[in-house]
Biopython code that builds the backbone (N, CA, C, O; Angstrom):
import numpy as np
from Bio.PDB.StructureBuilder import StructureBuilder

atoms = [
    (1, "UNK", "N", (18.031, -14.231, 5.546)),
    (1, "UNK", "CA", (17.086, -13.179, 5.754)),
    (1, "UNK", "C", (17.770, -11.867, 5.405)),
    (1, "UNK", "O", (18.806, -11.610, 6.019)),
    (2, "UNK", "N", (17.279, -10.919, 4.408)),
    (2, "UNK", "CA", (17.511, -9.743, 4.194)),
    (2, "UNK", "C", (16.797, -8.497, 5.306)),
    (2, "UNK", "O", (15.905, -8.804, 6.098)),
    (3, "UNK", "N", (17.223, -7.425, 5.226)),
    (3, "UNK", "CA", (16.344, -6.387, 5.660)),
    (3, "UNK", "C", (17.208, -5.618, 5.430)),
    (3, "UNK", "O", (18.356, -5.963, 5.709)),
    (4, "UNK", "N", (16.970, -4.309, 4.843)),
    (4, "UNK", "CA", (17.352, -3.159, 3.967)),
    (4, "UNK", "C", (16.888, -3.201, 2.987)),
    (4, "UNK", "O", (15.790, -3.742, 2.858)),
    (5, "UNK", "N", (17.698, -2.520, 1.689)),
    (5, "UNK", "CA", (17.432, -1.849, 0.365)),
    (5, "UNK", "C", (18.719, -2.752, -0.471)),
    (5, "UNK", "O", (19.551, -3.444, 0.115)),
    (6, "UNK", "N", (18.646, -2.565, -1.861)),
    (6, "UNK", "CA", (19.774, -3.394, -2.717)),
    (6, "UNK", "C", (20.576, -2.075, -3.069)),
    (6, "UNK", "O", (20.809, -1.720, -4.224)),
    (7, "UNK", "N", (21.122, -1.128, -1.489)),
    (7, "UNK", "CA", (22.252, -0.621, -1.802)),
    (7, "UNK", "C", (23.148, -0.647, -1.060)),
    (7, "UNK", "O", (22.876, -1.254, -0.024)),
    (8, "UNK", "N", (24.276, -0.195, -1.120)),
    (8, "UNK", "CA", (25.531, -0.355, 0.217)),
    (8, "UNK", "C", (25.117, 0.756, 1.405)),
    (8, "UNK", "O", (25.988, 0.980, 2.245)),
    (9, "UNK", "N", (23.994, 1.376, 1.510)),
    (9, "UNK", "CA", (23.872, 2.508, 2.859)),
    (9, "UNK", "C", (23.512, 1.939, 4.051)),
    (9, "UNK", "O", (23.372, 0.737, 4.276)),
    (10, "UNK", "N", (23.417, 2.542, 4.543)),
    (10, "UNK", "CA", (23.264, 1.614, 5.882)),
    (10, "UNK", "C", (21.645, 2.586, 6.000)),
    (10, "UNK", "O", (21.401, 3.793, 6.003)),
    (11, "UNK", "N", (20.881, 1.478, 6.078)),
    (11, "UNK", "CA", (19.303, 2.971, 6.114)),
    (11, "UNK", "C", (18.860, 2.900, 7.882)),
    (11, "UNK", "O", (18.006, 3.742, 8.159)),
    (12, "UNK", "N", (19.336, 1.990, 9.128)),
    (12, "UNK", "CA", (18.469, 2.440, 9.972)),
    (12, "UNK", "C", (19.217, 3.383, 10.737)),
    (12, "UNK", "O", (19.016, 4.585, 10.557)),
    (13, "UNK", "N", (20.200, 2.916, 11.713)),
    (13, "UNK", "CA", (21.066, 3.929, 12.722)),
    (13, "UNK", "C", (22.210, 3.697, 12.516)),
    (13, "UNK", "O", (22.420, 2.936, 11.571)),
    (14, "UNK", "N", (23.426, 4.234, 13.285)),
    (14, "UNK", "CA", (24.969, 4.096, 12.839)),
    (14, "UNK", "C", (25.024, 2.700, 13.637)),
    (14, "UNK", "O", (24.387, 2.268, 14.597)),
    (15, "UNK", "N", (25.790, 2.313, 13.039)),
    (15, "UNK", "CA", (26.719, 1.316, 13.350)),
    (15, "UNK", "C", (25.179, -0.189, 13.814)),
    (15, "UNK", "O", (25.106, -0.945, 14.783)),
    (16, "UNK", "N", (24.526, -0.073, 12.967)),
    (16, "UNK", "CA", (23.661, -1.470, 13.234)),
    (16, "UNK", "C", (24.292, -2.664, 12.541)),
    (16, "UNK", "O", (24.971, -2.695, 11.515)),
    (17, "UNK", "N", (23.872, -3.717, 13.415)),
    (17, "UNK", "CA", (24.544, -4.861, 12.694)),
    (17, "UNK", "C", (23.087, -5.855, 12.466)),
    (17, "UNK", "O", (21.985, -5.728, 13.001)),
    (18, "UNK", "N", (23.533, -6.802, 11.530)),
    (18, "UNK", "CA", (22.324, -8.053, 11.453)),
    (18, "UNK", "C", (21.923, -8.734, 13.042)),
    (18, "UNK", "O", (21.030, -9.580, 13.008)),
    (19, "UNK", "N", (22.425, -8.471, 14.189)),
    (19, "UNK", "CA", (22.454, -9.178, 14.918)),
    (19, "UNK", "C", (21.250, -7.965, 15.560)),
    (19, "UNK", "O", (20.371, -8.419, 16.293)),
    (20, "UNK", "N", (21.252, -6.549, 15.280)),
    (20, "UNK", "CA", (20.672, -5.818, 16.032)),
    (20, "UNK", "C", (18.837, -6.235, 15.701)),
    (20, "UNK", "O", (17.841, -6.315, 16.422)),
    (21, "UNK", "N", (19.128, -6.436, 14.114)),
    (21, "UNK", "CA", (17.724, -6.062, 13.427)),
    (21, "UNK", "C", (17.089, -7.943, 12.926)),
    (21, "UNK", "O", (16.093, -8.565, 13.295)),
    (22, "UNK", "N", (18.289, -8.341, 11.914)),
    (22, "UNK", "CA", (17.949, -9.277, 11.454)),
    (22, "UNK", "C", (17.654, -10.573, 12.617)),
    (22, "UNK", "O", (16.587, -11.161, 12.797)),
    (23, "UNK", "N", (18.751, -10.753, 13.205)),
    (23, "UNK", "CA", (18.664, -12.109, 13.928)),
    (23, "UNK", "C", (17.690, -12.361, 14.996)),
    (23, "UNK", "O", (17.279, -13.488, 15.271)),
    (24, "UNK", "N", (17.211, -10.917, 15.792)),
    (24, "UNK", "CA", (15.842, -10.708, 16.388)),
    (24, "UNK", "C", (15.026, -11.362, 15.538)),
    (24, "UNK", "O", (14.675, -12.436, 16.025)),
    (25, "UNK", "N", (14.468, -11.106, 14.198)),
    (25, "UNK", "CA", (13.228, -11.265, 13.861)),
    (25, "UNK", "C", (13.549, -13.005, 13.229)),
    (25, "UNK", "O", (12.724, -13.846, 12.874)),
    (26, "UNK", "N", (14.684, -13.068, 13.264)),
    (26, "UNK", "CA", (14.994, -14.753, 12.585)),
    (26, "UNK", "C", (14.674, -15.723, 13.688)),
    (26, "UNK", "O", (14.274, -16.868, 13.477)),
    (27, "UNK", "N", (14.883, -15.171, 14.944)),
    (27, "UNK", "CA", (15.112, -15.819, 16.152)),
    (27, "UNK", "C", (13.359, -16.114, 16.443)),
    (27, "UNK", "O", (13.045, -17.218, 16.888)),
    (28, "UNK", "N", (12.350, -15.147, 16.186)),
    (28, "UNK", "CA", (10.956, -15.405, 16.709)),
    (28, "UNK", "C", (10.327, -16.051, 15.413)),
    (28, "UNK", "O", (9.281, -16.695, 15.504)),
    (29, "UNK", "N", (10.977, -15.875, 14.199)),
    (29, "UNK", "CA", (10.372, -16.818, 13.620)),
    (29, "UNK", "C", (10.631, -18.363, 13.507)),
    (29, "UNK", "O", (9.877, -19.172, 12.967)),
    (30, "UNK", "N", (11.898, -18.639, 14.146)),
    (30, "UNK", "CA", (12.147, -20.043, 14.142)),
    (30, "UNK", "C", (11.761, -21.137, 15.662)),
    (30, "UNK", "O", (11.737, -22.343, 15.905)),
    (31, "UNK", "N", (11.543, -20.027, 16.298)),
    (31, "UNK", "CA", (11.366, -20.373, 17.615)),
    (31, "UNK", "C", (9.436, -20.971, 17.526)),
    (31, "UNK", "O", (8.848, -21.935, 18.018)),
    (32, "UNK", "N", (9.128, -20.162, 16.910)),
    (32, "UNK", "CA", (7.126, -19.848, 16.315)),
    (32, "UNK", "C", (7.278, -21.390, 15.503)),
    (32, "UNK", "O", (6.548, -22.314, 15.861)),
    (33, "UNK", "N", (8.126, -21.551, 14.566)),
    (33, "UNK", "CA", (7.973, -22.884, 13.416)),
    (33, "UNK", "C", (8.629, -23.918, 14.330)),
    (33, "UNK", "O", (8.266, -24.958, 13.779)),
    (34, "UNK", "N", (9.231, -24.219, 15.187)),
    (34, "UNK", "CA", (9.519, -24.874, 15.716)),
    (34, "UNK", "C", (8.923, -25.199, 16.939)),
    (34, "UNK", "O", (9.789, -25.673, 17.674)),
    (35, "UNK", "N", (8.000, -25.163, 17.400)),
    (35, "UNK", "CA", (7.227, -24.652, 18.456)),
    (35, "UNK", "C", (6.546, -26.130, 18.821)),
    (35, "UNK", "O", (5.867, -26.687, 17.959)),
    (36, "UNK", "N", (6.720, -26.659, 19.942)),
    (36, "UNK", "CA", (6.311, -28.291, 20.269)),
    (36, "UNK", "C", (6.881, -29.547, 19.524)),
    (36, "UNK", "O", (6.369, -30.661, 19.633)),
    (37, "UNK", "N", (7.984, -29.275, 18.755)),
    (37, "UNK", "CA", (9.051, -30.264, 18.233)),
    (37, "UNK", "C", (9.824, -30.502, 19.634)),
    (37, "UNK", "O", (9.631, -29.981, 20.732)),
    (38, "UNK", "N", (10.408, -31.101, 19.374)),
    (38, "UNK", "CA", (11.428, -32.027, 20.342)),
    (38, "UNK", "C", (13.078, -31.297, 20.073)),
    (38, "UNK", "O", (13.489, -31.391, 18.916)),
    (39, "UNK", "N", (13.659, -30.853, 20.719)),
    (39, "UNK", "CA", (14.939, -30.422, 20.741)),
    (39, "UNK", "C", (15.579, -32.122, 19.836)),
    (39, "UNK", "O", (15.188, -33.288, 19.781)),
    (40, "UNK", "N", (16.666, -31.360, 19.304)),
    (40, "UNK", "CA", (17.623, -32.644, 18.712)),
    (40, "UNK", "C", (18.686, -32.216, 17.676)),
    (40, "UNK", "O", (18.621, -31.452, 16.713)),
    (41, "UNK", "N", (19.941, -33.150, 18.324)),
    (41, "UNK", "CA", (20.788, -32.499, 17.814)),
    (41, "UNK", "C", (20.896, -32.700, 16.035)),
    (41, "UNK", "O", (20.180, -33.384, 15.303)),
    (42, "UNK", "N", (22.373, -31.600, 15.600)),
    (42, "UNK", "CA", (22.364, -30.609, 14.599)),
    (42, "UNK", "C", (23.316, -31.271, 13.789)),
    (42, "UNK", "O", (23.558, -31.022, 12.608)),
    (43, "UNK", "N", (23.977, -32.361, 14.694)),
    (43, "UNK", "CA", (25.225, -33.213, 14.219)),
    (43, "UNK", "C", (25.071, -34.720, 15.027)),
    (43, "UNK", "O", (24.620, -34.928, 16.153)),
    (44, "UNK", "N", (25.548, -35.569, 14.149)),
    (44, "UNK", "CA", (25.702, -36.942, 14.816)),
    (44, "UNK", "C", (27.034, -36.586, 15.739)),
    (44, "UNK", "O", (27.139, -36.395, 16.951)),
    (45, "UNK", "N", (27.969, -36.578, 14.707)),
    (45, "UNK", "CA", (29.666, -36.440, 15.489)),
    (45, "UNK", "C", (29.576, -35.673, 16.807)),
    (45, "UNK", "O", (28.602, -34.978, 17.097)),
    (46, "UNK", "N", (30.712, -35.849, 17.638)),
    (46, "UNK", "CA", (31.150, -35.034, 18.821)),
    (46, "UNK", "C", (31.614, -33.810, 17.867)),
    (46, "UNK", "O", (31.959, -33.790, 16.686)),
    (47, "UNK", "N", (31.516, -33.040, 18.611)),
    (47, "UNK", "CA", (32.295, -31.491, 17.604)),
    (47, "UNK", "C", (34.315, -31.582, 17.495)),
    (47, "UNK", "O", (34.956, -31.048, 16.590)),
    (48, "UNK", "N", (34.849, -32.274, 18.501)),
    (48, "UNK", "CA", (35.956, -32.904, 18.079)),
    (48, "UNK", "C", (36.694, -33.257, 17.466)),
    (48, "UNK", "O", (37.873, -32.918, 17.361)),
    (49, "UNK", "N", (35.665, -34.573, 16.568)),
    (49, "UNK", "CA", (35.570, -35.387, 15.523)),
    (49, "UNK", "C", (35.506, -34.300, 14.259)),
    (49, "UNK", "O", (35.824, -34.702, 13.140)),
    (50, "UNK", "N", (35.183, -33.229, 14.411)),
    (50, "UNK", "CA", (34.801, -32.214, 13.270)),
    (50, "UNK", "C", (36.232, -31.464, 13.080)),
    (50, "UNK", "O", (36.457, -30.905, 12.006)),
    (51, "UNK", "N", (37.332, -31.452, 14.269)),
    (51, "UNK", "CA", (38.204, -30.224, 14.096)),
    (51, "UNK", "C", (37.299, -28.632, 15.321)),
    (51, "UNK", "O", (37.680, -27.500, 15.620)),
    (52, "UNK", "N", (36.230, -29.330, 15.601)),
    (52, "UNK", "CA", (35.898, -27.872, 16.665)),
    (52, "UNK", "C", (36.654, -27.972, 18.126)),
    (52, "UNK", "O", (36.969, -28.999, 18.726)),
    (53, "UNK", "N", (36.800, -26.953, 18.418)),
    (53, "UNK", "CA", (36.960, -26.731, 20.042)),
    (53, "UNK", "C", (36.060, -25.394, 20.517)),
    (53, "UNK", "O", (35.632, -24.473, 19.820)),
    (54, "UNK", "N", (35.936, -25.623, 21.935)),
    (54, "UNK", "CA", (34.670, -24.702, 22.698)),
    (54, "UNK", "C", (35.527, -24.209, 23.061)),
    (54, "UNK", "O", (36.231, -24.724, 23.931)),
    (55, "UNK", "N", (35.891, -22.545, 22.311)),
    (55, "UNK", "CA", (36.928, -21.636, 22.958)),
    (55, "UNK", "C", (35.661, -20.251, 24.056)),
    (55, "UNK", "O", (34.466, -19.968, 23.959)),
    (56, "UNK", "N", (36.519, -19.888, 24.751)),
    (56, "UNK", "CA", (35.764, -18.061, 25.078)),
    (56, "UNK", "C", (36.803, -16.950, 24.674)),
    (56, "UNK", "O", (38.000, -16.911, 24.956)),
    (57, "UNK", "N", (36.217, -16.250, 24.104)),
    (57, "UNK", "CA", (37.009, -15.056, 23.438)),
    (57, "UNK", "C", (36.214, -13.917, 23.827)),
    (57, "UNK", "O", (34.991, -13.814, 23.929)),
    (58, "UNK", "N", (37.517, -12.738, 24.106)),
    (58, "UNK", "CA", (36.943, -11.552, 24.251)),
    (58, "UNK", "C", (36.124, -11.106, 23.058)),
    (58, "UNK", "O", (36.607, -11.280, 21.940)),
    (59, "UNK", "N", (34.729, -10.452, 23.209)),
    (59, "UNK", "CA", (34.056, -9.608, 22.205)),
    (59, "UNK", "C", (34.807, -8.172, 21.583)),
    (59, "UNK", "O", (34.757, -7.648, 20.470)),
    (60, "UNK", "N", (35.286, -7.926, 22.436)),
    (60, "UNK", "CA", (36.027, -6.604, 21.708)),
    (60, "UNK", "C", (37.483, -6.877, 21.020)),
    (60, "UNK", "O", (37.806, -6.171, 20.064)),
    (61, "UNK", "N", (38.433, -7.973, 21.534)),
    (61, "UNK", "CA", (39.672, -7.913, 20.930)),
    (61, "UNK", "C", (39.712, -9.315, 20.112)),
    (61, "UNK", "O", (40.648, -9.295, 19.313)),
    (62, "UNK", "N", (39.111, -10.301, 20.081)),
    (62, "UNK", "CA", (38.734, -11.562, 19.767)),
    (62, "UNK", "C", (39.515, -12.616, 20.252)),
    (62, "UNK", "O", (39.257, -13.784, 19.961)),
    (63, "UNK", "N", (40.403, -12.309, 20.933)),
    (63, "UNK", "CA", (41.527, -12.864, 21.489)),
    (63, "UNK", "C", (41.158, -13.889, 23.042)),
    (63, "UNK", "O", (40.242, -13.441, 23.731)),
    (64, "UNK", "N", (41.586, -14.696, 23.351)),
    (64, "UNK", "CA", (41.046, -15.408, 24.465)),
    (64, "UNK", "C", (40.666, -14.713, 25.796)),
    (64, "UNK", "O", (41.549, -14.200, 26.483)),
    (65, "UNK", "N", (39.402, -14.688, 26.161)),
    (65, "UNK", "CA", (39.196, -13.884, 27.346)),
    (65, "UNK", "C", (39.842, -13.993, 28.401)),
    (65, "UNK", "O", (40.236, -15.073, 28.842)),
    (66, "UNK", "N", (40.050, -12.761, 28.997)),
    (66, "UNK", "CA", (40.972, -12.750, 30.286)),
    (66, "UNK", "C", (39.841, -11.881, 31.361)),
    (66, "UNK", "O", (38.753, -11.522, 30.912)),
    (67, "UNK", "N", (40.155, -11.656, 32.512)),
    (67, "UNK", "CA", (39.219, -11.469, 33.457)),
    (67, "UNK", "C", (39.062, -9.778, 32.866)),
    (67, "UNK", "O", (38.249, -9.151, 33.546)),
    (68, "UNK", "N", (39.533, -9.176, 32.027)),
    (68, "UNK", "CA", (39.340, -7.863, 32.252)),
    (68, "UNK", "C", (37.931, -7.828, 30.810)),
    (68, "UNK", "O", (37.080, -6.953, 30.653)),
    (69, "UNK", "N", (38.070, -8.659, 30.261)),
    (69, "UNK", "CA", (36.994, -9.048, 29.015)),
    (69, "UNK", "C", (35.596, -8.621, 29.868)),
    (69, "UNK", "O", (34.800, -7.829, 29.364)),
    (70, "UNK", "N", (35.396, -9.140, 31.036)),
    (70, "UNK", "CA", (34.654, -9.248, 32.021)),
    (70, "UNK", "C", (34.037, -8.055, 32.334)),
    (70, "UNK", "O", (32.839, -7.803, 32.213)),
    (71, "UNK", "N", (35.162, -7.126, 32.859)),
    (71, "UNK", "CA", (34.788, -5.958, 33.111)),
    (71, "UNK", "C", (34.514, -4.567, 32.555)),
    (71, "UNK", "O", (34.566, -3.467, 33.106)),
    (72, "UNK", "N", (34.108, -5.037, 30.899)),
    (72, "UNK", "CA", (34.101, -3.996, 30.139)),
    (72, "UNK", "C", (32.694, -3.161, 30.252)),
    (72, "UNK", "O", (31.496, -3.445, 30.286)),
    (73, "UNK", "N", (33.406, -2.112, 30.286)),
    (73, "UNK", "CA", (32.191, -0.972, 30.936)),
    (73, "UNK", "C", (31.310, -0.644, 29.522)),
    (73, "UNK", "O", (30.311, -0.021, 29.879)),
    (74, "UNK", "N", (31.308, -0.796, 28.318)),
    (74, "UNK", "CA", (30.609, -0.814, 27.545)),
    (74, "UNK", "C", (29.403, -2.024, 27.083)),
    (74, "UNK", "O", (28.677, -1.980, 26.090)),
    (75, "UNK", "N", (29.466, -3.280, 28.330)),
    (75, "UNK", "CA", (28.955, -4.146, 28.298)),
    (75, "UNK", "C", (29.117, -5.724, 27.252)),
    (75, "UNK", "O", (28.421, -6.723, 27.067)),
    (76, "UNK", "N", (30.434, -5.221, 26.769)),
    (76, "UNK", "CA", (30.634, -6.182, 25.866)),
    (76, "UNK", "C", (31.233, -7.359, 26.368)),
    (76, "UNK", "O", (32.445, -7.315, 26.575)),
    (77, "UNK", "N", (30.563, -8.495, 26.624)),
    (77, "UNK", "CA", (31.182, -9.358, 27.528)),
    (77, "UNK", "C", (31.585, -10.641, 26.418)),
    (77, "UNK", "O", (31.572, -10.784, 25.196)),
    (78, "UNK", "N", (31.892, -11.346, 27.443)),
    (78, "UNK", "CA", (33.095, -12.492, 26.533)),
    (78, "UNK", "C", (31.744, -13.816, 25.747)),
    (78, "UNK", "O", (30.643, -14.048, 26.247)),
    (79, "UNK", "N", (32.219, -14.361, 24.664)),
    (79, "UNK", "CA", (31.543, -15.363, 23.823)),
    (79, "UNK", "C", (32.047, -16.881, 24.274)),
    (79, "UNK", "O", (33.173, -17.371, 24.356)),
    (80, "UNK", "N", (31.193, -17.222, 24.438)),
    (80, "UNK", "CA", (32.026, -18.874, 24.231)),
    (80, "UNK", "C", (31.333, -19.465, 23.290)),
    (80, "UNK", "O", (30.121, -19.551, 23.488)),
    (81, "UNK", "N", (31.919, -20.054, 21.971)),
    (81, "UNK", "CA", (31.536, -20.751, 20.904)),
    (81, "UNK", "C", (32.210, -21.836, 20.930)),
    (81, "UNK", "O", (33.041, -22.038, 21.815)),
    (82, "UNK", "N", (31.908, -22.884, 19.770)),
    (82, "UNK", "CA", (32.616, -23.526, 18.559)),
    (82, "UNK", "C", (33.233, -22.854, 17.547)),
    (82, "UNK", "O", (32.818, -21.800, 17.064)),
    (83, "UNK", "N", (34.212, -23.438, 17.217)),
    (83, "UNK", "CA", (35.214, -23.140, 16.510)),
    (83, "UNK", "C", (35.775, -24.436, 15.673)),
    (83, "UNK", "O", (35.606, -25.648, 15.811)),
    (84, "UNK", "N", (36.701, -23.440, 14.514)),
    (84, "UNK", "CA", (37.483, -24.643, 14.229)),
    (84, "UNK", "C", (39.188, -24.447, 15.255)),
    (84, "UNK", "O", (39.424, -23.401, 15.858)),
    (85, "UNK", "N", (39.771, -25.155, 15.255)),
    (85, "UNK", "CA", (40.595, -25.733, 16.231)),
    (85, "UNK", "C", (41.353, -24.841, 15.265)),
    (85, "UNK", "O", (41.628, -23.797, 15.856)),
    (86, "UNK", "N", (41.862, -24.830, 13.849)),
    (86, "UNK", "CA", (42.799, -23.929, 13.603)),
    (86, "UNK", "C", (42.840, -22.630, 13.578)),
    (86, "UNK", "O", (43.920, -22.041, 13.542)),
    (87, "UNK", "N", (41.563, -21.935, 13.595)),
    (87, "UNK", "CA", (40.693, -20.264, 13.234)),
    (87, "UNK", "C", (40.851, -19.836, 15.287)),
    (87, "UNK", "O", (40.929, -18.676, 15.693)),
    (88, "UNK", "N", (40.864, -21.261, 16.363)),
    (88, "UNK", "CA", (41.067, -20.746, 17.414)),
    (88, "UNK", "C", (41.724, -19.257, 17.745)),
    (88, "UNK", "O", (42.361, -18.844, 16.776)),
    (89, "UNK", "N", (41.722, -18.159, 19.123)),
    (89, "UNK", "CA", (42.756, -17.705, 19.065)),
    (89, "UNK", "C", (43.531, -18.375, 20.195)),
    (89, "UNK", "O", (44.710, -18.083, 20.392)),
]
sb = StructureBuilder()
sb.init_structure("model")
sb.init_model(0)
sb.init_chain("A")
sb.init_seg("    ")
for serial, (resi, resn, name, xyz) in enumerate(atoms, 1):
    if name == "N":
        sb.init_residue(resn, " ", resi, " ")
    sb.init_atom(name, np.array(xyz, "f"), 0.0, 1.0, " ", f" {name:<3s}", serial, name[0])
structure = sb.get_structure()
């Protein structure tokens, strides 16, 4: 999914990311097309079997969260994803 112009400016506010603008509107349209399907998974394999591990990392330093990740007064709190086991931090 695009949204902007085919130049390098940034046209809405400072510092927007795809997550502010794009992934909102990706998120209600897949949720709308998917709508009375049956949940099911995305992979046969365990994520394991792939090389993933379920790390939590701080949002601001990317580094493994520690309790102060927690308390960031700008609201940026900690992620827990998949990963690959070597890209871990």
């Amino acid at each position: 999914m695009w949204i902007g112009h085919d130049n390098p400016q940034n046209l809405l506010l400072k510092d927007t990311t795809g997550g502010s603008y794009a992934a909102p509107l990706w998120q209600k349209f897949m949720e709308k097309i998917h709508e009375g399907l049956p949940d099911k998974a995305i992979i046969d394999e365990e994520p394991s079997a792939l090389g993933l591990v379920k790390k939590t990392v701080c949002s601001v330093s990317g580094l493994l969260a520690t309790d102060a990740c927690y308390l960031d007064k700008a609201g940026h709190t900690p992620i827990t994803d998949w990963m690959l086991e070597s890209d871990a931090p």
